[in-house]
MARBA-3410 file (N, C-alpha, C, O; in Angstrom, 1 decimal):
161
94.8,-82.2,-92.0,96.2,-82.4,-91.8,96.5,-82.2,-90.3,95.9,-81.4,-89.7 ~ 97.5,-83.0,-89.8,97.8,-82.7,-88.3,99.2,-82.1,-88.5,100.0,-82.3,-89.4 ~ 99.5,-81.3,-87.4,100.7,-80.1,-87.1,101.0,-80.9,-85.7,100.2,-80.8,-84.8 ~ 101.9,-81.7,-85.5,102.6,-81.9,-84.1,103.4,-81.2,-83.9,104.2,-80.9,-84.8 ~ 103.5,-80.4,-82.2,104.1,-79.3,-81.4,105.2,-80.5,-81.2,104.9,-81.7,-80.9
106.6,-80.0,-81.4,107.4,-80.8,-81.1,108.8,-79.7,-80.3,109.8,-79.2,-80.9 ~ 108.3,-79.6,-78.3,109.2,-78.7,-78.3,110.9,-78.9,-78.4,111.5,-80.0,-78.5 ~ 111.5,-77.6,-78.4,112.8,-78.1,-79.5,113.3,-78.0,-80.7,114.4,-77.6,-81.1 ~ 112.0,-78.7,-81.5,112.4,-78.9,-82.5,111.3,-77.5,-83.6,111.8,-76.6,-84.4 ~ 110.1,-77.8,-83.3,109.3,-76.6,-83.9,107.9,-77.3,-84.7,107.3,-78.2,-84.0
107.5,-77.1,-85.5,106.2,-77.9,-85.9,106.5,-78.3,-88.0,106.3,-77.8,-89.1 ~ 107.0,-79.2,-87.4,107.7,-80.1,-88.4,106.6,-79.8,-90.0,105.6,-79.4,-89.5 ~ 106.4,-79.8,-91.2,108.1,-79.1,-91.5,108.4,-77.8,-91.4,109.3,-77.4,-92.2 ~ 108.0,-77.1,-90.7,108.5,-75.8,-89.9,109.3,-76.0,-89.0,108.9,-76.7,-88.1 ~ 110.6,-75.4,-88.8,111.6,-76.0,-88.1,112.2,-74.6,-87.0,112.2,-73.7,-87.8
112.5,-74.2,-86.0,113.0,-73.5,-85.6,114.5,-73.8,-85.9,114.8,-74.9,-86.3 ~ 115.4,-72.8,-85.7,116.2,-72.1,-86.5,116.3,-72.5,-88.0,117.3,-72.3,-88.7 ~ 115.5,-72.9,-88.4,115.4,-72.5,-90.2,115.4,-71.2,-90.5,115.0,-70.4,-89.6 ~ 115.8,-70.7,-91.7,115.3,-69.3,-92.2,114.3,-69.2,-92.5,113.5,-70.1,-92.5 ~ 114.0,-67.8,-92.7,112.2,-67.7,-92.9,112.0,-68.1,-94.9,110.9,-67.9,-95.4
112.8,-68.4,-95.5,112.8,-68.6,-96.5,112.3,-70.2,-96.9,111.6,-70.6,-97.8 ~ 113.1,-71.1,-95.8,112.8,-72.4,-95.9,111.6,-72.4,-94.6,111.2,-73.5,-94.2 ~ 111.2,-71.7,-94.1,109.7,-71.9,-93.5,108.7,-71.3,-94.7,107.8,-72.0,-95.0 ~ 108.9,-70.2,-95.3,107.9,-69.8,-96.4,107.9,-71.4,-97.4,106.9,-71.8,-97.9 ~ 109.0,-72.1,-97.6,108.7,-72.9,-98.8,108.4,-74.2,-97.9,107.7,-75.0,-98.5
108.7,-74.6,-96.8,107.7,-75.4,-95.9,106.1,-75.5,-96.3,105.4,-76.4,-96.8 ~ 105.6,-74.0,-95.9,104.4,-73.8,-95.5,103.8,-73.5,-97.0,102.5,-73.4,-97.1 ~ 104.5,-73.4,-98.2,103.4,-73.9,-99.5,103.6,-75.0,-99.7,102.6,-75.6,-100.1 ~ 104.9,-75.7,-99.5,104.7,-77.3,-99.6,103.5,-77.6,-99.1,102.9,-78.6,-99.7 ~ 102.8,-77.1,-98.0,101.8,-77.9,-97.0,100.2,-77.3,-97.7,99.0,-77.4,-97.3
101.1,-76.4,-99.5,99.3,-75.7,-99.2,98.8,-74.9,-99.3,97.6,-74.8,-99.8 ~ 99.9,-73.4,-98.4,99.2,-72.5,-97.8,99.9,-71.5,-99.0,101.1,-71.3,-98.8 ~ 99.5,-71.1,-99.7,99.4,-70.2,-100.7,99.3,-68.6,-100.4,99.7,-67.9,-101.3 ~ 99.1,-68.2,-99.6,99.0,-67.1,-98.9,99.7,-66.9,-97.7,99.1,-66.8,-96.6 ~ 101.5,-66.8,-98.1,102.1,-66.5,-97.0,102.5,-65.8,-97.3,103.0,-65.8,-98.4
102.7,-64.5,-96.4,102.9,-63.0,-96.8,104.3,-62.9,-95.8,104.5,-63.7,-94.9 ~ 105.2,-61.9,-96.0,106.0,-61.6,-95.2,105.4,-60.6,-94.0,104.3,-60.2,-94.3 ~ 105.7,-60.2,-92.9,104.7,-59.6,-91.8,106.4,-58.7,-90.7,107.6,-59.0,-90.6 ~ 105.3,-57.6,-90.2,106.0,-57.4,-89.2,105.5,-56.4,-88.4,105.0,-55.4,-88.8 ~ 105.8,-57.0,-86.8,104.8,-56.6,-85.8,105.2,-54.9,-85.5,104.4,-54.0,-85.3
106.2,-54.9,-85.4,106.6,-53.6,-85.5,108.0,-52.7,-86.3,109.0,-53.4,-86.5 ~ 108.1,-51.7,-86.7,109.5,-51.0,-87.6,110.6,-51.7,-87.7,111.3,-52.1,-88.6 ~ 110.8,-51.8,-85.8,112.0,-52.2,-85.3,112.2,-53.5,-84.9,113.2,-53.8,-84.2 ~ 111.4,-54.4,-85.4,111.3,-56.3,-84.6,111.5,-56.3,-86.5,111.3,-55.7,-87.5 ~ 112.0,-57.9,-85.9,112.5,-58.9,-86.7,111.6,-59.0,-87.8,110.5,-58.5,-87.5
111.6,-59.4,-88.7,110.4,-60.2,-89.7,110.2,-61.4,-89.0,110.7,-62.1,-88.1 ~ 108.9,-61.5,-90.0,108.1,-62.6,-89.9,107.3,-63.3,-90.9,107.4,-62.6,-91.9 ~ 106.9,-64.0,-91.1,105.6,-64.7,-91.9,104.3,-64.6,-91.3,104.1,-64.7,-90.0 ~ 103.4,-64.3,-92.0,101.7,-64.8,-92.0,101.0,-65.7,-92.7,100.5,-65.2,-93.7 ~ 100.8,-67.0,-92.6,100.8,-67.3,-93.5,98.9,-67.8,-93.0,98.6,-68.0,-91.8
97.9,-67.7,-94.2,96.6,-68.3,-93.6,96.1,-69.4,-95.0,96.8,-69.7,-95.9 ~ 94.8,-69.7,-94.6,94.5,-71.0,-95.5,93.1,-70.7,-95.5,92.7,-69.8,-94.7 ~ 92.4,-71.3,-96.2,90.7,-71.7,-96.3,89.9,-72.1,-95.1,90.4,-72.9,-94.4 ~ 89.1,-71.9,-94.9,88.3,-72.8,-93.6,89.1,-73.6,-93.1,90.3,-73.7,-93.3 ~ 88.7,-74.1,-92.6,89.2,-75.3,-92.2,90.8,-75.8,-91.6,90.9,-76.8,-90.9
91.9,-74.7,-91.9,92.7,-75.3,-92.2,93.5,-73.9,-90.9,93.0,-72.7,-90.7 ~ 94.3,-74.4,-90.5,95.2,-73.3,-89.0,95.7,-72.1,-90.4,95.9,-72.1,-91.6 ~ 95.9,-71.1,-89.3,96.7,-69.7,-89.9,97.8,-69.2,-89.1,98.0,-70.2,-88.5 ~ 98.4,-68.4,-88.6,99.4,-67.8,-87.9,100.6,-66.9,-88.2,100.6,-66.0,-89.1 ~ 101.8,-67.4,-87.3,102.8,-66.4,-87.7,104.7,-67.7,-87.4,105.0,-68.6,-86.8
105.1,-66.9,-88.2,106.5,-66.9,-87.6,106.9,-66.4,-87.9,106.8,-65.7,-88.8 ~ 108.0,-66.6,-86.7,108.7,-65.0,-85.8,110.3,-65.4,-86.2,110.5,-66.6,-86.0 ~ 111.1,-64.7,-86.6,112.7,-64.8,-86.9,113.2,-64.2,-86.0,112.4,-63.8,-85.2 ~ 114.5,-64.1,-86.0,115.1,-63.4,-84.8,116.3,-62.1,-86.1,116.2,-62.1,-87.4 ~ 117.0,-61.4,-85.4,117.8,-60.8,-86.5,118.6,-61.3,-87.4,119.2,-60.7,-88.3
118.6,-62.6,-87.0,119.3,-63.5,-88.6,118.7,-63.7,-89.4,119.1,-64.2,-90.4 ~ 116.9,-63.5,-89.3,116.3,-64.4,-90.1,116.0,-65.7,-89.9,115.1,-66.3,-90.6 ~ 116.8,-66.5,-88.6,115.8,-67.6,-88.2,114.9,-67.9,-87.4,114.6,-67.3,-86.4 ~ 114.3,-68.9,-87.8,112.9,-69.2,-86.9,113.0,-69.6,-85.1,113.6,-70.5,-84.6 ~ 112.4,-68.5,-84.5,112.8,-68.6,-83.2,111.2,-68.5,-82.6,111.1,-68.1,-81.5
109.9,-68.8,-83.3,109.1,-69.4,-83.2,107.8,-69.5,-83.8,107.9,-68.7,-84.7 ~ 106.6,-70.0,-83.9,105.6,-70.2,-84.5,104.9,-70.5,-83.3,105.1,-71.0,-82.2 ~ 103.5,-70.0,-84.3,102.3,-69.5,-84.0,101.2,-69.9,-84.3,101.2,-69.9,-85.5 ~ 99.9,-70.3,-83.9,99.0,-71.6,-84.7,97.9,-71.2,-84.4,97.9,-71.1,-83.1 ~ 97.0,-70.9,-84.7,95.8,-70.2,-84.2,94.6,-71.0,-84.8,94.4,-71.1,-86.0
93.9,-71.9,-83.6,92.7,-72.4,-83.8,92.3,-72.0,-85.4,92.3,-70.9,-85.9 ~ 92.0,-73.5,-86.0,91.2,-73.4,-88.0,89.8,-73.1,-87.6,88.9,-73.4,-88.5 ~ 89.4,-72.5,-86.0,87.8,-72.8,-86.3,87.8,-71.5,-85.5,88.4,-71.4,-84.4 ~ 87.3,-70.6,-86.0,87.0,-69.1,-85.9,86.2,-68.7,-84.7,86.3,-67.8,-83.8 ~ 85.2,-69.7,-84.9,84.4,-69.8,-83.6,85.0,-70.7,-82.6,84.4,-70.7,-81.6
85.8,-71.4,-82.6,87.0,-71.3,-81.5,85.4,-73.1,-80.6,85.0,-72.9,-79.5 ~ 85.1,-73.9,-81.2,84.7,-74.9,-81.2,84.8,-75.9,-82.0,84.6,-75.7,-83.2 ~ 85.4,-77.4,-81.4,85.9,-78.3,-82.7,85.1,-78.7,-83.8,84.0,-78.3,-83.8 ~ 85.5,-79.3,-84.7,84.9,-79.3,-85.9,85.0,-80.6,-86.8,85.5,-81.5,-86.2 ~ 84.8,-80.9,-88.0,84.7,-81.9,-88.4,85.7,-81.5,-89.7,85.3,-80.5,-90.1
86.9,-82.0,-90.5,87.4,-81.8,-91.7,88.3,-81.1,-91.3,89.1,-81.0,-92.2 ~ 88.7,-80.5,-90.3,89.7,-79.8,-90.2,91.3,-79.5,-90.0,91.6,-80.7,-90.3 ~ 92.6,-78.8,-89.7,93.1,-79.2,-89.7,93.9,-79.4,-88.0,93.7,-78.4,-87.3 ~ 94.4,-80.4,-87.4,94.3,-80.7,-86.2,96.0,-80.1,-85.7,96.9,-80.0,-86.4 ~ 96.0,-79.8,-84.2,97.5,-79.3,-83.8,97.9,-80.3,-82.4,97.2,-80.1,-81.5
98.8,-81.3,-82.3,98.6,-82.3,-81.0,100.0,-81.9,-80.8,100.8,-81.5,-81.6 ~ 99.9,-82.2,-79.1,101.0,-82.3,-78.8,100.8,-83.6,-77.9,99.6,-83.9,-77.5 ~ 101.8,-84.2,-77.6,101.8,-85.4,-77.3,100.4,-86.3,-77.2,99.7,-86.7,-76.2 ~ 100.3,-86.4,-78.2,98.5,-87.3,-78.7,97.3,-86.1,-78.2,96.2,-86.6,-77.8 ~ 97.5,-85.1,-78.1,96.3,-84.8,-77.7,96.2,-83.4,-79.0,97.1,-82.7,-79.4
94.9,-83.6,-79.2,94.2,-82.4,-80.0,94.4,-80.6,-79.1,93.3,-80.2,-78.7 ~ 95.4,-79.9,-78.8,95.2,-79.2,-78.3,94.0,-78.0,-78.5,93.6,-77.3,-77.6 ~ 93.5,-78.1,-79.9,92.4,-77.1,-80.6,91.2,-77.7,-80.4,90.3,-76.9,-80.6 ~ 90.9,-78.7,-80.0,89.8,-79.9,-80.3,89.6,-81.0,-78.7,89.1,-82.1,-78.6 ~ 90.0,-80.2,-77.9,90.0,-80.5,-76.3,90.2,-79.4,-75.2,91.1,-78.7,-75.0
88.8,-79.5,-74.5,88.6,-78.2,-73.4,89.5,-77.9,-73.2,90.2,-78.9,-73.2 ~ 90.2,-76.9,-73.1,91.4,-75.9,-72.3,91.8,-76.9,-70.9,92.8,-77.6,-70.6 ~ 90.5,-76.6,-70.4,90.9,-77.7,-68.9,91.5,-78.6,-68.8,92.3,-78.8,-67.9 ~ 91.3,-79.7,-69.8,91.7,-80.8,-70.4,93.5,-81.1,-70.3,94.2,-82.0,-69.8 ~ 93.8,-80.0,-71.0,95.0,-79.7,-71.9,95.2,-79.4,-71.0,95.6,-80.3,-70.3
95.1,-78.1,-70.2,96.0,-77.8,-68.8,96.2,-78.9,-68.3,97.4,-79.2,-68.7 ~ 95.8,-79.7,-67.7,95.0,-80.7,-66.3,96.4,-81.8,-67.1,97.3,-82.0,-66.4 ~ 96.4,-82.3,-68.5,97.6,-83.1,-68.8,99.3,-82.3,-69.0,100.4,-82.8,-68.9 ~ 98.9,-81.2,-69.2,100.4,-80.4,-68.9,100.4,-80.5,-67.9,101.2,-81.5,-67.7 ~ 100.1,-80.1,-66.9,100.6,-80.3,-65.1,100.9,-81.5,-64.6,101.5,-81.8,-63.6
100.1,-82.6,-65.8,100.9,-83.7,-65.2,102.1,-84.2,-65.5,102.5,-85.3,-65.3 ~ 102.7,-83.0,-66.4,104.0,-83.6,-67.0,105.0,-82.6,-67.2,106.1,-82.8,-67.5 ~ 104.4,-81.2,-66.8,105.5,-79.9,-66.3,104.9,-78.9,-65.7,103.8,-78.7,-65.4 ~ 105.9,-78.4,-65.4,105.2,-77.0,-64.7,104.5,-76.1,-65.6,104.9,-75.8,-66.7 ~ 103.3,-75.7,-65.0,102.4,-74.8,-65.8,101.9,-73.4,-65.0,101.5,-73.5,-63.8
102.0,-72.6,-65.5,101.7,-71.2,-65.2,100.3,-70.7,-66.0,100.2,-70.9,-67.2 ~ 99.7,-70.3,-65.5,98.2,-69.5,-65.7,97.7,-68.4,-65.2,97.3,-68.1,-64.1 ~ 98.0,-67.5,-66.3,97.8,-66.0,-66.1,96.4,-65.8,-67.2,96.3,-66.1,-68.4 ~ 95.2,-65.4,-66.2,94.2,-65.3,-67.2,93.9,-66.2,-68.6,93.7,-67.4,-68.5 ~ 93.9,-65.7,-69.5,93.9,-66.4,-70.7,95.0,-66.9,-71.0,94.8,-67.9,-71.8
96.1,-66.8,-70.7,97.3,-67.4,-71.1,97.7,-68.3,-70.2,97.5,-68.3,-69.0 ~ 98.3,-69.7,-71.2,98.7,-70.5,-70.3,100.1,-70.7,-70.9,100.4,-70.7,-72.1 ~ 101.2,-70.8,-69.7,102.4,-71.5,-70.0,103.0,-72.3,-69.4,103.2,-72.5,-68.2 ~ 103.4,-73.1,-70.4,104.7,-74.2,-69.7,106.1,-73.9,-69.9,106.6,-74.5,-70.8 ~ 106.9,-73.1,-69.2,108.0,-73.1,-69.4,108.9,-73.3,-69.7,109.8,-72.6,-70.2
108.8,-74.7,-69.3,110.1,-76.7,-69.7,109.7,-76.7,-71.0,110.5,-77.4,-71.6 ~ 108.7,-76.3,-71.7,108.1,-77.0,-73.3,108.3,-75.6,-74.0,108.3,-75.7,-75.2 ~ 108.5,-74.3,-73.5,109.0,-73.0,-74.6,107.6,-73.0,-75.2,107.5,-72.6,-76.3 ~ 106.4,-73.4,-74.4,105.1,-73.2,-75.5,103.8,-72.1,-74.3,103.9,-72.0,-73.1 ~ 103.0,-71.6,-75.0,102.2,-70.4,-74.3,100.8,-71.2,-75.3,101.0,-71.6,-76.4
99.6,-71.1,-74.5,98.5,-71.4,-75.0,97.7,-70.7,-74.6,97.5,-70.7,-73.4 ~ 97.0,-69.8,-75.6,96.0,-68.7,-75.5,94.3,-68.8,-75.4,93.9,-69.4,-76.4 ~ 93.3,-68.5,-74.5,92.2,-68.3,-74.8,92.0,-67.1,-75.4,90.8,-67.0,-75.7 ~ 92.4,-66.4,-75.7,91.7,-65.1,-75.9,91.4,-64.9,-77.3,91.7,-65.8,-78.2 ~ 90.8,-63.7,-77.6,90.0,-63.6,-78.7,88.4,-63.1,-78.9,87.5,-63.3,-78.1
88.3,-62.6,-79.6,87.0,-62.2,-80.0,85.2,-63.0,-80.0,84.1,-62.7,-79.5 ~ 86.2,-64.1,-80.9,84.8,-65.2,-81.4,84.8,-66.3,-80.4,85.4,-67.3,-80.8 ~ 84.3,-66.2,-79.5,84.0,-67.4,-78.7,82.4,-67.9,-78.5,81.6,-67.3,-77.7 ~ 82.0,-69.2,-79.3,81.0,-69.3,-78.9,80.6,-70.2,-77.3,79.5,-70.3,-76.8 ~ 82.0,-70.7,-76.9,81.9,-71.8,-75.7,82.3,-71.3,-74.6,83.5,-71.3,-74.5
81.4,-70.7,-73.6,82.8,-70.5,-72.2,82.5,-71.0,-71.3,81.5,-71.6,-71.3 ~ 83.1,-70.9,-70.3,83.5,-71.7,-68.9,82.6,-70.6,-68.2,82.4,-69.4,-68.6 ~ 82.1,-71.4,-66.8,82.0,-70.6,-65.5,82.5,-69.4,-65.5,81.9,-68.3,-65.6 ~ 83.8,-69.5,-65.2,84.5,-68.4,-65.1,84.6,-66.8,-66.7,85.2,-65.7,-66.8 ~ 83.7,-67.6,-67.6,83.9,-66.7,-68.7,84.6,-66.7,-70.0,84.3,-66.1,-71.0
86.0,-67.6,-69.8,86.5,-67.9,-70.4,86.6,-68.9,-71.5,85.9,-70.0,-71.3 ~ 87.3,-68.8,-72.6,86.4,-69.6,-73.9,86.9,-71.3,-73.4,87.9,-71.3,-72.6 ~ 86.6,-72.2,-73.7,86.5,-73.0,-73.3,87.4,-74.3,-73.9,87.5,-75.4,-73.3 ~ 88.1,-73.9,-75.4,88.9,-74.4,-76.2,90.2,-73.1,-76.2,90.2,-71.9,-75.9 ~ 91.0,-73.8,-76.5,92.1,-72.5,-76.6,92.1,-72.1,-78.2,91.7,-72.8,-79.1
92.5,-70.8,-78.4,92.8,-70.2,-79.4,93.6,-69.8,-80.4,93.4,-69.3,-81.4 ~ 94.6,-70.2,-79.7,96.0,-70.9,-80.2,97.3,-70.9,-79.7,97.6,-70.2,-78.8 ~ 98.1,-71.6,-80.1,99.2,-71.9,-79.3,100.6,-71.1,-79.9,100.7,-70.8,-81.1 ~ 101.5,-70.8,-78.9,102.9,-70.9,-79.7,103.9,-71.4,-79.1,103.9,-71.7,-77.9 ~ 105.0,-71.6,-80.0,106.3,-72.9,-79.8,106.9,-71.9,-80.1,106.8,-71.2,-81.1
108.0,-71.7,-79.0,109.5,-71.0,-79.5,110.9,-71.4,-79.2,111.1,-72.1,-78.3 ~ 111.6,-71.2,-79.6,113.2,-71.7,-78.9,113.3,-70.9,-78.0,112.8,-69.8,-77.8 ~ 114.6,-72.0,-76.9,115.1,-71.1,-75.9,115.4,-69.7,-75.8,115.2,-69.2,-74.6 ~ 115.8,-69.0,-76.5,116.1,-67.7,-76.2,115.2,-66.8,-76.8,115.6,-65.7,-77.2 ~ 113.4,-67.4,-77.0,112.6,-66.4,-77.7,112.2,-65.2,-76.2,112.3,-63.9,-76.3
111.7,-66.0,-74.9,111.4,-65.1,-74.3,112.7,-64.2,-73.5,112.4,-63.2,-72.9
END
């Protein structure tokens, strides 16, 4: 299945400002059977976790104190964080962000917004999206050490950070 990053809008049919009720019934429409309600700490907003079988993305969304979706979260379907065959794919403007070197993906964001790179984290600010190397299971890395595919991305609305 493919998930297009659509900033703005959210990762269709997950919608930013939806409730987390119509994101929970989104994400079993799509499947995912195991979406649990989550929360990162006492005092923050709820959220969703929702994960899948092999193959298939897992993550989070984040509400704000109303209950709507003020962002999502998508974390590489390949554990070992290298592309794969059957899986489920995350693009943003035609590109495989899970399934194309980091470098790759940076090197076409810069040519289309401003991009920030802090260690493992990458952001584009103009797009409300942050793309992560980090993580545990890396079987690919760069020169510099770093895993070589990202490990997952997140989409938020304007007023998440």
């Amino acid at each position: 299945m493919e998930f297009e990053l659509r900033p703005e809008q959210g990762v269709p049919p997950v919608l930013l400002g939806a409730t987390l009720a119509e994101a929970r019934s989104a994400l079993q429409g799509l499947g995912f059977l195991d979406v649990e309600d989550f929360q990162r700490a006492p005092d923050e907003p709820g959220a969703l976790l929702f994960n899948g079988p092999a193959g298939r993305v897992s993550g989070f969304v984040y509400a704000d104190e109303d209950g709507r979706v003020v962002a999502i979260e998508i974390a590489n379907p390949n554990p070992r964080n290298a592309p794969g065959e059957g899986q489920d794919t995350v693009v943003y403007s035609g590109l495989d962000v899970f399934g194309t070197p980091a470098q790759d993906v940076i090197e076409a964001l810069t040519a289309a917004t401003e991009v920030d790179v802090d260690g493992d984290s990458v952001i584009a600010p103009d797009l409300f999206m942050e793309f992560s190397r980090g993580g545990e299971h890396h079987d690919r890395v760069d020169g510099d050490g770093r895993a070589t595919f990202f490990s997952s991305v997140l989409l938020a609305g304007e007023d998440y950070y």
